[in-house]
N, C-alpha and C positions, 0 to 999 in steps of 0.2 A: 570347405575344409572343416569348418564347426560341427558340418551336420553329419559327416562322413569320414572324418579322423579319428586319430587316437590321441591323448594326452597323457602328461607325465607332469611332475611337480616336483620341486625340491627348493624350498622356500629360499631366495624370494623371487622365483621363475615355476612361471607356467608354461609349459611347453605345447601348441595344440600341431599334431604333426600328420599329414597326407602322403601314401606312397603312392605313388603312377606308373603303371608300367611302361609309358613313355622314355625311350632311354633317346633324349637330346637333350642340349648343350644350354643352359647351366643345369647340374645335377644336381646340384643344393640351392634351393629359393628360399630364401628368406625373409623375416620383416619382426620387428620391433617397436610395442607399444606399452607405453604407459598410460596410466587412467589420470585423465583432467580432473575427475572427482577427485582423489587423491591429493594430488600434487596442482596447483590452481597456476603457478606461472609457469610457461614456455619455458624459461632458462631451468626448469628444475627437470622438465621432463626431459629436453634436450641434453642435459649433461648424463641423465641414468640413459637413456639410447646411447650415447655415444658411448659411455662405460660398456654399455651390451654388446656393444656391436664390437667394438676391442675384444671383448673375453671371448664371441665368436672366432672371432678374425684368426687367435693364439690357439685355439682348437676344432679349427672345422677341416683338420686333415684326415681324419680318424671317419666323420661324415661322408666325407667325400670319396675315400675308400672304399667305403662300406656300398657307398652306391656303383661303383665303376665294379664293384665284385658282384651284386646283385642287379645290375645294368637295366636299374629300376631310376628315377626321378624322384626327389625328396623334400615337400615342402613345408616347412617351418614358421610355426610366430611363437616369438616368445613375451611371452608376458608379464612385464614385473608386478607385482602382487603386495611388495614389499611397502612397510608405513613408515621407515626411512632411509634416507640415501645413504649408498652403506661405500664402503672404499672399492677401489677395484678389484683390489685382491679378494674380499669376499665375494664379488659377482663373479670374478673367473672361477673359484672352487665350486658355485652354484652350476654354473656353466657346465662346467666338466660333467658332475653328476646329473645334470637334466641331460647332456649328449648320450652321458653311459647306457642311460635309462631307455631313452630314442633308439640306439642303436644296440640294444639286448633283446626289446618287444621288435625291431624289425628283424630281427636273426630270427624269433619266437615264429613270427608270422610266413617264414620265408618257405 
């Protein structure tokens, strides 16, 4: 995915993203990491993942669209970047705009 994706950014996510023309079940793959450098305990990285994975969860229908239209495979990491933990509501606005971004360059490349 690193060496053969695309990426997108919108602070404080990194988006590193693969299309497949593999059209099977699930169409959207995902994963979520934070850096141990950064953030040194478990309970801290664990609460910005589950933040991530929430602000995915309230808009991965837009994703999932776009893949059943282009009946392509979509795989995903997003990577927080951010120096510190920010509320949910700023990770879902992050969210949004790293999705828009994902899903303008795979209309781009289509």
């Amino acid at each position: 995915m690193f060496s053969d994706g695309q990426s997108v950014f919108s602070y404080p996510i990194k988006a590193v993203f693969l299309q497949t023309p593999d059209y099977t079940d699930p169409l959207v793959c995902i994963a979520v990491t934070v850096s141990k450098r950064q953030y040194k305990k478990a309970v801290d990285r664990n609460l910005i993942k589950r933040h991530l994975r929430e602000a995915y969860r309230n808009q991965k229908s837009h994703l999932h669209q776009l893949a059943k239209e282009q009946k392509v495979n979509i795989q995903i990491m997003y990577i927080f970047v951010g120096k510190s933990k920010n509320d949910t509501s700023h990770l879902s606005e992050a969210m949004r705009r790293v999705n828009k971004r994902i899903k303008t360059t795979l209309n781009k490349s289509k």
